[in-house]
C-alpha positions in Angstrom: 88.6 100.1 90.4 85.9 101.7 88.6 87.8 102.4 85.8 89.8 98.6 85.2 92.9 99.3 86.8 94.1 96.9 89.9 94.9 97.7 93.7 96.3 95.8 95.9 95.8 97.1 99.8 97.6 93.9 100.7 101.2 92.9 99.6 103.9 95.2 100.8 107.2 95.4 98.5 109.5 94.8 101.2 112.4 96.4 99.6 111.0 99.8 99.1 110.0 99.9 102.9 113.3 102.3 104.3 112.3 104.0 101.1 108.7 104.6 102.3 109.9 105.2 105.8 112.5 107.5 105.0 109.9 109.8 102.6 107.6 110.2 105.8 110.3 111.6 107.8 111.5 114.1 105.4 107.6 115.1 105.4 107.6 115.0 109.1 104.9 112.6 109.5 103.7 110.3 112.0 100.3 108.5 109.9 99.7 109.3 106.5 99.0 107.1 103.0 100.7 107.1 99.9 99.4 106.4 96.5 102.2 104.6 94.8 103.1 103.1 91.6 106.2 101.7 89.6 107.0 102.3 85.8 105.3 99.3 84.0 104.4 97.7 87.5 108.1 96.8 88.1 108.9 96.6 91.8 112.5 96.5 91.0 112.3 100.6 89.6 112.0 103.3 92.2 108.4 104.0 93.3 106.7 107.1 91.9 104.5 108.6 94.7 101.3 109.6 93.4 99.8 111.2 96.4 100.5 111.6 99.8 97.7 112.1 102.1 98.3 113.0 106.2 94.4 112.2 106.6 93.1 108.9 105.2 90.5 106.5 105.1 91.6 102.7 106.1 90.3 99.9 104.4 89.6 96.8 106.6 91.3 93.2 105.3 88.3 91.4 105.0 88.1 88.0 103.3 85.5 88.1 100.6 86.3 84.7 98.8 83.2 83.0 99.7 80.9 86.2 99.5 78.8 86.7 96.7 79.6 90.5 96.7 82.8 93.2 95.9 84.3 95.0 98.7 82.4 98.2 97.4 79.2 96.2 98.1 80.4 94.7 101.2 81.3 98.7 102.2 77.2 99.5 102.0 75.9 96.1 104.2 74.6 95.7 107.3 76.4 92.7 108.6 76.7 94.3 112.3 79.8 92.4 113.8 81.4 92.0 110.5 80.3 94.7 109.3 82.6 97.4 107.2 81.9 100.1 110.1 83.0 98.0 112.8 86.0 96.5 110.8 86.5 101.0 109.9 86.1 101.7 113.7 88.4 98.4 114.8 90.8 99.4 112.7 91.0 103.4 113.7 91.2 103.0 116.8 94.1 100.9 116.3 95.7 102.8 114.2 95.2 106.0 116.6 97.2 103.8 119.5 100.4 103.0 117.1 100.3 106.7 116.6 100.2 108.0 119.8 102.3 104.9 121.6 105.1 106.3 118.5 104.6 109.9 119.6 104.7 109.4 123.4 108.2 106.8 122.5 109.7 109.6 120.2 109.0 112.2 123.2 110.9 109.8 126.2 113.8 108.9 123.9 114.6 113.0 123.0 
């Protein structure tokens, strides 16, 4: 980040998942993010939720091993197909068809 610290958009600690799961039904939501983080960075504690946010930007996996740029300077190019805003909108839409395939399967099985 812009101030040193680490993120990491792409592992998922398995064993908190029910955890997760569980915290965005007692909030009663269908999409959201959280900002999470574990005392000393040890998966094995319970996660401390930071934030949680209904509305949220994605970020696009994008493989930037043989670029010559971050992902905050891939975010600003104009690459057209691979470009961030394609990858954004790709990845929106997608995520707007879980949601409402999830809404429309809560709704026949009540």
């Amino acid at each position: 980040t812009s101030h040193g610290s680490g993120v990491d958009f792409e592992s998922f600690p398995e064993q908190w998942r029910e955890f997760i799961i569980d915290q965005f039904k007692r909030l009663n939501l269908t999409t959201g993010a959280f900002d999470i983080a574990w005392r000393n960075d040890d998966l094995s504690t319970q996660p401390l939720i930071l934030e949680v946010s209904p509305n949220y930007q994605p970020n696009p996996k994008v493989d930037l091993s043989k670029m010559k740029y971050t992902y905050g300077e891939y975010k600003k190019k104009l690459l057209f197909k691979n470009s961030y805003d394609n990858k954004f909108v790709d990845i929106v839409f997608d995520l707007t068809q879980e949601q409402i395939n999830f809404i429309l399967n809560r709704r026949q099985t009540a």
